[in-house]
C-alpha positions in Angstrom: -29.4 -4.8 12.0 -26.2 -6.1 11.1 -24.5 -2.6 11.6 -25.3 -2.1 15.1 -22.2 -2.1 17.7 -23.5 -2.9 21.5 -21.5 -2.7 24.4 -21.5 -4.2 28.1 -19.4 -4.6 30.8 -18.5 -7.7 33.7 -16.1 -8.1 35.9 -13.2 -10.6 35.3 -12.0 -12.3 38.4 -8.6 -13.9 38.2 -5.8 -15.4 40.8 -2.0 -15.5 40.5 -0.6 -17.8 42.2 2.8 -16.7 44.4 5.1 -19.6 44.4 7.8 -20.5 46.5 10.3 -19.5 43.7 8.8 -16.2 43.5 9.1 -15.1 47.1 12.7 -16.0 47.6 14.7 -13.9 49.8 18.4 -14.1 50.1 20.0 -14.3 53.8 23.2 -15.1 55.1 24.4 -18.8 55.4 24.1 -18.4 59.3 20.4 -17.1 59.7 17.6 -18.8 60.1 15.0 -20.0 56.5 11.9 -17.6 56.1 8.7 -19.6 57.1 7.1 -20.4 54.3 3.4 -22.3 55.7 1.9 -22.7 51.9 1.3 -21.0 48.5 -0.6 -18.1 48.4 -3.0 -17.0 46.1 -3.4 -13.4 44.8 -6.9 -12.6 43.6 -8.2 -9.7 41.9 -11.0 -8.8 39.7 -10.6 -6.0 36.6 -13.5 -4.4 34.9 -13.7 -5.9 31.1 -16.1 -3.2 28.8 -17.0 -5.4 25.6 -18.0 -4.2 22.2 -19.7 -6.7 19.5 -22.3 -6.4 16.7 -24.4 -9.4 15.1 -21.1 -11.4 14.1 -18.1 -11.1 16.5 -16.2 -8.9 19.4 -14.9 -6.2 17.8 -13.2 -4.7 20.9 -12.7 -5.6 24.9 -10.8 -2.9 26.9 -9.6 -3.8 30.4 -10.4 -0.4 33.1 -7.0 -0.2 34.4 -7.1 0.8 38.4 -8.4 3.7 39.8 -10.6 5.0 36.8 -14.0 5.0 36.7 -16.4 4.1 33.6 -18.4 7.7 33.1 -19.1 9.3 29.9 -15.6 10.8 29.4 -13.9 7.1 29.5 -16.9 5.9 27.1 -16.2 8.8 24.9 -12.4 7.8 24.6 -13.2 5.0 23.8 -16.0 5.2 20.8 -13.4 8.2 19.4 -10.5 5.9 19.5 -10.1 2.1 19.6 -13.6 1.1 19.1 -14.2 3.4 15.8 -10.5 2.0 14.5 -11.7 -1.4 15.1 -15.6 -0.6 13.3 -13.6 0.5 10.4 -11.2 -2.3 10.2 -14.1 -4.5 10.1 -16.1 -2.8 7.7 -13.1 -2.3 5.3 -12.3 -6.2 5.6 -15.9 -6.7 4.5 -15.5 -4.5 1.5 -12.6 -6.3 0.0 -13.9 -9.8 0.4 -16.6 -9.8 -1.2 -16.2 -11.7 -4.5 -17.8 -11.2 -7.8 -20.0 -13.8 -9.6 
């Protein structure tokens, strides 16, 4: 059991806030100040797909916009990242185990 590598995925909501500072325009000393009624919040949401097995996350990718999760995007990702991170762990696991 303790070699089996699940996977699921949620969506991540977050907000950035703009401030003030970061909407500053210049102008001419004569014109007139943008309006400015309050801070405004910028809220999104990003798909997170997490892999784990019976001890600890061993990878979280973040779908980046306009890409869908199908079977090429899972295949990418079992080929790549997640089999680098599976054999990271597993070699880590190999060289710590002590002798009696």
């Amino acid at each position: 059991m303790d070699c089996i590598v699940t996977t699921d995925e949620t969506w991540v909501h977050y907000v950035t806030p703009k401030s003030k500072r970061s909407s500053m325009q210049w102008h001419h000393a004569g014109s007139p100040k943008p309006k400015k009624s309050k801070t405004m919040f910028s809220a999104g949401k990003v798909m997170a797909t997490i892999f784990w097995d019976s001890e600890d996350v061993l990878y979280v990718d973040f779908l980046t916009e306009h890409r869908t999760i199908n079977a090429e995007y899972y295949s990418a990702l079992l080929e790549g990242p997640v089999k680098t991170a599976i054999r990271n762990k597993r070699k880590r696991a190999r060289t710590s185990v002590s002798f009696l």
